[in-house]
N, CA and C atoms as a LAMMPS dump frame, in Angstrom:
ITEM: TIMESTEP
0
ITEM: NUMBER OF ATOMS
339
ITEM: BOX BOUNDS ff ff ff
-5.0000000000000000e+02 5.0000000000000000e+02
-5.0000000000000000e+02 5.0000000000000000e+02
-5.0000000000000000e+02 5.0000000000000000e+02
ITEM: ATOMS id mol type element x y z
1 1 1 N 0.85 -1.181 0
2 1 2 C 0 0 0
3 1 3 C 0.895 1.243 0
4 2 1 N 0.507 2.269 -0.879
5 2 2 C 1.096 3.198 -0.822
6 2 3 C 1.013 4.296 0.237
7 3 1 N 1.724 5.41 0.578
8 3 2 C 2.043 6.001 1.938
9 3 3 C 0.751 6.929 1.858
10 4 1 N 0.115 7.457 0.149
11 4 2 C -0.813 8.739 0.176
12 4 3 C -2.394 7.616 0.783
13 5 1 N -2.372 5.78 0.356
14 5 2 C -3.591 5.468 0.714
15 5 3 C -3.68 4.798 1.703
16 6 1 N -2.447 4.809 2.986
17 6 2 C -2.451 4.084 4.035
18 6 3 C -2.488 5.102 4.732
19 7 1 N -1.979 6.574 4.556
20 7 2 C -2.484 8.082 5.644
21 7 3 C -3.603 8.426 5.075
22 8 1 N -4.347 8.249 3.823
23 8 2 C -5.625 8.319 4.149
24 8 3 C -7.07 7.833 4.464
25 9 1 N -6.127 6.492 4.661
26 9 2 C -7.174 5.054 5.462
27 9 3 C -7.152 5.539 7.047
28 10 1 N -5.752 5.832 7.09
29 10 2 C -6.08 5.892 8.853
30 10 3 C -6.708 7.275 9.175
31 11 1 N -6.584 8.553 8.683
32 11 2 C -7.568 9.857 8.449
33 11 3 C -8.779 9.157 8.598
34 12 1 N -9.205 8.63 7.277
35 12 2 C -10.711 8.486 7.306
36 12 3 C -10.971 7.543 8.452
37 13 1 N -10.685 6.305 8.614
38 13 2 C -10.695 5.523 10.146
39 13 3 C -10.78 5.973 11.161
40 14 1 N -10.01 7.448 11.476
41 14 2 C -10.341 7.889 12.59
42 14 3 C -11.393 9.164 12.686
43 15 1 N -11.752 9.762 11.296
44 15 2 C -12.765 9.987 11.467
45 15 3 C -14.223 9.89 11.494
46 16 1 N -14.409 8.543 10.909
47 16 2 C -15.426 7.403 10.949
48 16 3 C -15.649 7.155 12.273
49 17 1 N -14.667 6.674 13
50 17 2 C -14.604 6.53 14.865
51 17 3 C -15.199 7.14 15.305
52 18 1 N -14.744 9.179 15.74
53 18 2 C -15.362 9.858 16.419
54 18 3 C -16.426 10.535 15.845
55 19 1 N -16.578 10.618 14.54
56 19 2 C -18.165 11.348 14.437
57 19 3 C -18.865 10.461 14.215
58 20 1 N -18.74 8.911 14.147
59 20 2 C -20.125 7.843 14.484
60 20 3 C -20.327 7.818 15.774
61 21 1 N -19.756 8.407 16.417
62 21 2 C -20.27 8.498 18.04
63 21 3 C -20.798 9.762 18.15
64 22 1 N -20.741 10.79 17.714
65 22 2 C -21.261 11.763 17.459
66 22 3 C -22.704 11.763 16.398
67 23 1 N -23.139 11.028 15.509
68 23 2 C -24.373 10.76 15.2
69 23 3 C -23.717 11.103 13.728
70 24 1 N -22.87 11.082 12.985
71 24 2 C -22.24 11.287 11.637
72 24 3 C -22.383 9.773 11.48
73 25 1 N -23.129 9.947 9.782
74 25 2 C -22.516 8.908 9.076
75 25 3 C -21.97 9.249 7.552
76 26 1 N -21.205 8.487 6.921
77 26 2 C -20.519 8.307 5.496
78 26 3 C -21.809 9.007 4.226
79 27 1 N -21.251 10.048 3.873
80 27 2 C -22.822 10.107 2.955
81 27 3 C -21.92 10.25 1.782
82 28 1 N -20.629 10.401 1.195
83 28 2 C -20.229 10.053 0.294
84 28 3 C -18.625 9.608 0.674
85 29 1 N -17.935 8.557 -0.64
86 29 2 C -16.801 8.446 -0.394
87 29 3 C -16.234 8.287 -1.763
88 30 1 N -15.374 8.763 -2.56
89 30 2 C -14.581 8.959 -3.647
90 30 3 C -13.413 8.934 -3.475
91 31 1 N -12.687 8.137 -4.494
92 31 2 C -11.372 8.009 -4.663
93 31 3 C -11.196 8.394 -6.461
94 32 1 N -10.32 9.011 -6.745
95 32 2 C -10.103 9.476 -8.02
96 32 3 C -8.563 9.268 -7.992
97 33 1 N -8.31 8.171 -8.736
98 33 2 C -6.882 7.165 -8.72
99 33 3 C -5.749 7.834 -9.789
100 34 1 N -6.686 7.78 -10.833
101 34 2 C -6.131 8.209 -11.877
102 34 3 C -5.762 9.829 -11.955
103 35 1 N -5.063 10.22 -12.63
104 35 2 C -4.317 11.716 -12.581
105 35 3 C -3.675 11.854 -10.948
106 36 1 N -4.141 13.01 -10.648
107 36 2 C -3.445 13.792 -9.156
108 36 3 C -3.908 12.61 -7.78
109 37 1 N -4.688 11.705 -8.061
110 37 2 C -5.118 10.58 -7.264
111 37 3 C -6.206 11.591 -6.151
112 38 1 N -6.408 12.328 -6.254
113 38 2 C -7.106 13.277 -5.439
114 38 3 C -8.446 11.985 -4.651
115 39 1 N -8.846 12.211 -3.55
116 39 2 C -10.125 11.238 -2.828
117 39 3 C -10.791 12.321 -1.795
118 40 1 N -11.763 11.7 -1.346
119 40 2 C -12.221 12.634 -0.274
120 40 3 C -13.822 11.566 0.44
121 41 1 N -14.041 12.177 1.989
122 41 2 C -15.07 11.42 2.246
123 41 3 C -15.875 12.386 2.791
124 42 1 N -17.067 12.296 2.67
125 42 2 C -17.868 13.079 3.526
126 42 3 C -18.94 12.118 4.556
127 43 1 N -18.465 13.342 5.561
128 43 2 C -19.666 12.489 7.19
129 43 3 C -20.713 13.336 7.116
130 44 1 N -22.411 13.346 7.189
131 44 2 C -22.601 14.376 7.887
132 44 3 C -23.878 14.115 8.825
133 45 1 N -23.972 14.632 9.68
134 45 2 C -24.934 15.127 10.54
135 45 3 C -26.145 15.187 10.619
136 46 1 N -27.195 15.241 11.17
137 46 2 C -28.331 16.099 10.835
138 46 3 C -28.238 18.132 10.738
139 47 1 N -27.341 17.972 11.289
140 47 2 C -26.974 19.688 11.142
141 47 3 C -25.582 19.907 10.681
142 48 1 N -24.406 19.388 10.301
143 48 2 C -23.248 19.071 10.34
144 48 3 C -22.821 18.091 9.415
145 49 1 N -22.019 18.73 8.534
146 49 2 C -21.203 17.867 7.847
147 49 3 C -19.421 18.591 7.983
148 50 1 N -18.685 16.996 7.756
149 50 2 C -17.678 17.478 7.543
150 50 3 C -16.643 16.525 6.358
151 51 1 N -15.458 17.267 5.805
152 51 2 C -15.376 16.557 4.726
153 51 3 C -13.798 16.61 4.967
154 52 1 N -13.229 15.037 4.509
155 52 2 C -11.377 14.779 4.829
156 52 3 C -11.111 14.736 2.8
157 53 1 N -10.138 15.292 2.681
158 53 2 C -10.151 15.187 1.623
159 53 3 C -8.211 15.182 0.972
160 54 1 N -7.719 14.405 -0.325
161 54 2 C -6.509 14.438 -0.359
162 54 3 C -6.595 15.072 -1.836
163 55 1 N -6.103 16.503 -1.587
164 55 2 C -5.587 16.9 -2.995
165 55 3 C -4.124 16.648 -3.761
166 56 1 N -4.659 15.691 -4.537
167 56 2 C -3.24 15.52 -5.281
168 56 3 C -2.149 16.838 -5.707
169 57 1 N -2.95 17.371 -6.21
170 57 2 C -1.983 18.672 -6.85
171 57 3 C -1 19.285 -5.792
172 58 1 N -1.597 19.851 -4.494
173 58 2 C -1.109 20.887 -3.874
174 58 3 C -0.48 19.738 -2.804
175 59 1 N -0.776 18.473 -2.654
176 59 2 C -0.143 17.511 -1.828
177 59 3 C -0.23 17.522 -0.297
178 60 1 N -1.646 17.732 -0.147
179 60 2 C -2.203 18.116 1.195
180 60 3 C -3.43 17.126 1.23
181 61 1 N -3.917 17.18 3.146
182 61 2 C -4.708 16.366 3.244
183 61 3 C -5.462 18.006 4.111
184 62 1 N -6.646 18.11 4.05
185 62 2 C -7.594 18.715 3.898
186 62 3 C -8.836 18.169 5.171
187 63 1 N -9.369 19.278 6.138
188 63 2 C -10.849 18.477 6.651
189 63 3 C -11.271 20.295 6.726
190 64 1 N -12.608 20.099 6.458
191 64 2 C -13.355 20.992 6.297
192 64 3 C -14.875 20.402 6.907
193 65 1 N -15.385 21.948 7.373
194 65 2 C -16.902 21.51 7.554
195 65 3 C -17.853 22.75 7.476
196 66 1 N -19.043 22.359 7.736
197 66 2 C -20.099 23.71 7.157
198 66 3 C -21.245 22.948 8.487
199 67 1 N -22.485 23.807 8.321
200 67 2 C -23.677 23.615 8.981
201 67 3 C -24.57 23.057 7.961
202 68 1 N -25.499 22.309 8.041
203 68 2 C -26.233 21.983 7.608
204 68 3 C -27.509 22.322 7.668
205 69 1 N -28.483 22.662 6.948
206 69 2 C -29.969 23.19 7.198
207 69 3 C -31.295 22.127 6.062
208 70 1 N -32.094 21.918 6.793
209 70 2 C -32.916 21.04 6.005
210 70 3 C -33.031 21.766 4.658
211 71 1 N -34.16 22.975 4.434
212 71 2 C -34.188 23.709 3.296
213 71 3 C -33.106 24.242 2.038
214 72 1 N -31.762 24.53 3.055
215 72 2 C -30.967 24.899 1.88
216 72 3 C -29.909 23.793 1.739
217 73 1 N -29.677 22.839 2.612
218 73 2 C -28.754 21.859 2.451
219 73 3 C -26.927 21.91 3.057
220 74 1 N -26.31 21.802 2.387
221 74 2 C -24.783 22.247 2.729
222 74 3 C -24.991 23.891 2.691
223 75 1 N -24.148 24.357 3.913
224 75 2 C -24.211 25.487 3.943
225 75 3 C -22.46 26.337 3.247
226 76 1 N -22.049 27.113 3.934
227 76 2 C -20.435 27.402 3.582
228 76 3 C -19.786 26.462 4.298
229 77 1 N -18.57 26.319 3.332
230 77 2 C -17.689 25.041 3.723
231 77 3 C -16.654 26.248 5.396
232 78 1 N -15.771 25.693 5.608
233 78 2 C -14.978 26.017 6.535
234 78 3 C -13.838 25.417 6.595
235 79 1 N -12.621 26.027 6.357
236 79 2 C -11.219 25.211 6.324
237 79 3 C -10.859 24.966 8.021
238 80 1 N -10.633 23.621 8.422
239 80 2 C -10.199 23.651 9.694
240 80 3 C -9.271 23.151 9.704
241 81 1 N -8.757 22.481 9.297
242 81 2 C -7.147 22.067 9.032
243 81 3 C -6.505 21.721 7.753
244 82 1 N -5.365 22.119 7.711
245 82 2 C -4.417 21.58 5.864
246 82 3 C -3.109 21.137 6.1
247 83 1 N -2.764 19.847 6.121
248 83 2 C -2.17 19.392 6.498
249 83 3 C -0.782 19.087 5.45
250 84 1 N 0.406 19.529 5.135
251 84 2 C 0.829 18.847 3.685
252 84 3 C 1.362 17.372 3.835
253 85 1 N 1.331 16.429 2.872
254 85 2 C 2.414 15.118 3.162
255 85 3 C 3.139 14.802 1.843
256 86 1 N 3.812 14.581 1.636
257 86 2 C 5.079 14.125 0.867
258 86 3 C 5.15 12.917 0.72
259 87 1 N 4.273 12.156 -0.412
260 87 2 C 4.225 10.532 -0.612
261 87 3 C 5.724 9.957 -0.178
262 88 1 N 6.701 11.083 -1.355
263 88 2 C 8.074 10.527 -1.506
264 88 3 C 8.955 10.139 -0.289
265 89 1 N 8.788 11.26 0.607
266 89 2 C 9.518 11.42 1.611
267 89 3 C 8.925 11.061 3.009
268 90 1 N 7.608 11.132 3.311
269 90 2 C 6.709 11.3 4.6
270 90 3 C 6.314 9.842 4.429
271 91 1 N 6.315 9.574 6.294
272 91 2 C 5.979 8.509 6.288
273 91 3 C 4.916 7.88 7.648
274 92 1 N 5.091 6.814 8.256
275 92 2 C 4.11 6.664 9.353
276 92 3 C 4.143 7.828 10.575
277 93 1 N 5.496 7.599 10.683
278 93 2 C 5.148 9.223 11.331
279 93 3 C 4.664 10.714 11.221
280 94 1 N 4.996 10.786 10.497
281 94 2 C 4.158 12.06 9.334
282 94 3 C 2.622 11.721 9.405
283 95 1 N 2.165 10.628 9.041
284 95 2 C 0.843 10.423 9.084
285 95 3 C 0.176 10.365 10.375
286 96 1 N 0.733 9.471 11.313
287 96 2 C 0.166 9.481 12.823
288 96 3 C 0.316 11.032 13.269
289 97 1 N 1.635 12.288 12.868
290 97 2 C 1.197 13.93 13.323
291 97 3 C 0.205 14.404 12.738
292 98 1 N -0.375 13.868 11.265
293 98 2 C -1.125 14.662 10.736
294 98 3 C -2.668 13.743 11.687
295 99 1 N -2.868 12.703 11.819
296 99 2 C -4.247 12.515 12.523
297 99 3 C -4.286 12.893 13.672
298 100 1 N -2.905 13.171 14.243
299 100 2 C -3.617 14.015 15.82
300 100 3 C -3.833 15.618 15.277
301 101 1 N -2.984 16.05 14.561
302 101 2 C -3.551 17.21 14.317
303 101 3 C -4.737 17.665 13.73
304 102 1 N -4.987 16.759 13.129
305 102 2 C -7.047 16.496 12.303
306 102 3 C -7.336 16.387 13.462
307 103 1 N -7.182 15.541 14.285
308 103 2 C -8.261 14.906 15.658
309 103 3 C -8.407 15.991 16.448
310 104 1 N -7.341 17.267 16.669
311 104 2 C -7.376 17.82 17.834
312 104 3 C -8.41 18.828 17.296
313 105 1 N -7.987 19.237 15.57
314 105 2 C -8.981 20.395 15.324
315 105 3 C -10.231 19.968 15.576
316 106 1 N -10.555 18.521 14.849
317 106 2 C -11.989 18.766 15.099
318 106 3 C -12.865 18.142 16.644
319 107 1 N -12.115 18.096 17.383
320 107 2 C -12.189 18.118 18.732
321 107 3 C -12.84 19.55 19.241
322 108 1 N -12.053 20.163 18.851
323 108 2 C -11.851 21.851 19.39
324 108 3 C -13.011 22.47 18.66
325 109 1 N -13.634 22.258 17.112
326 109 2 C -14.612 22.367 16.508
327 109 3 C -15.747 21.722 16.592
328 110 1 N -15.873 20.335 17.193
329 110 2 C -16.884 19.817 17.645
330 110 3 C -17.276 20.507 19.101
331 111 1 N -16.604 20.628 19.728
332 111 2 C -16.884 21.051 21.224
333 111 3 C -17.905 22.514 21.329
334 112 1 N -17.18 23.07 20.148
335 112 2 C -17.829 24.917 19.985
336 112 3 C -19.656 24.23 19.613
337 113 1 N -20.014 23.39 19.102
338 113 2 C -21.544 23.097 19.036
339 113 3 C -22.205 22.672 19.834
């Protein structure tokens, strides 16, 4: 397995963990292999979504979130963390700093609701 789809198995794994305890489930999941390999998953809420996402190009892993409203749907997104990783060079360790640093933001962003 490569280093960009084993840091973003354990990303999404751990955010599958804490927002299914939080009442989040999977409402989409994409992987786009081919070109920049770019993927992304979205959890969301009844009021809350949030989205982990790996842009190939800029070589970052990405979580964002917005509010949710029945009538209008996804509301504005919100950057809460951007993480960069380096397939070439970055490795389990690199990946285990980048999920505590996802985990802590959206810790700190879950708590504010």
């Amino acid at each position: 397995m490569d280093n960009i789809t084993q840091t973003y198995e354990a990303l999404a794994s751990a955010l599958r963990s804490a927002l299914g305890r939080r009442g989040f489930d999977v409402a989409e999941e994409h992987h786009h292999t081919h070109a920049t390999g770019s993927r992304y998953i979205l959890l969301t809420s009844s009021d809350q979504a949030v989205c982990l996402s790996w842009d190939g190009e800029e070589s970052c892993f990405q979580l964002e979130c917005c509010q949710r409203t029945e009538e209008e749907g996804l509301g504005v997104w919100e950057m809460m963390c951007r993480e960069r990783f380096d397939p070439a060079i970055d490795g389990s360790e690199r990946t285990q700093a980048i999920v505590e640093a996802i985990g802590a933001k959206l810790a700190t962003k879950l708590a504010a609701y």
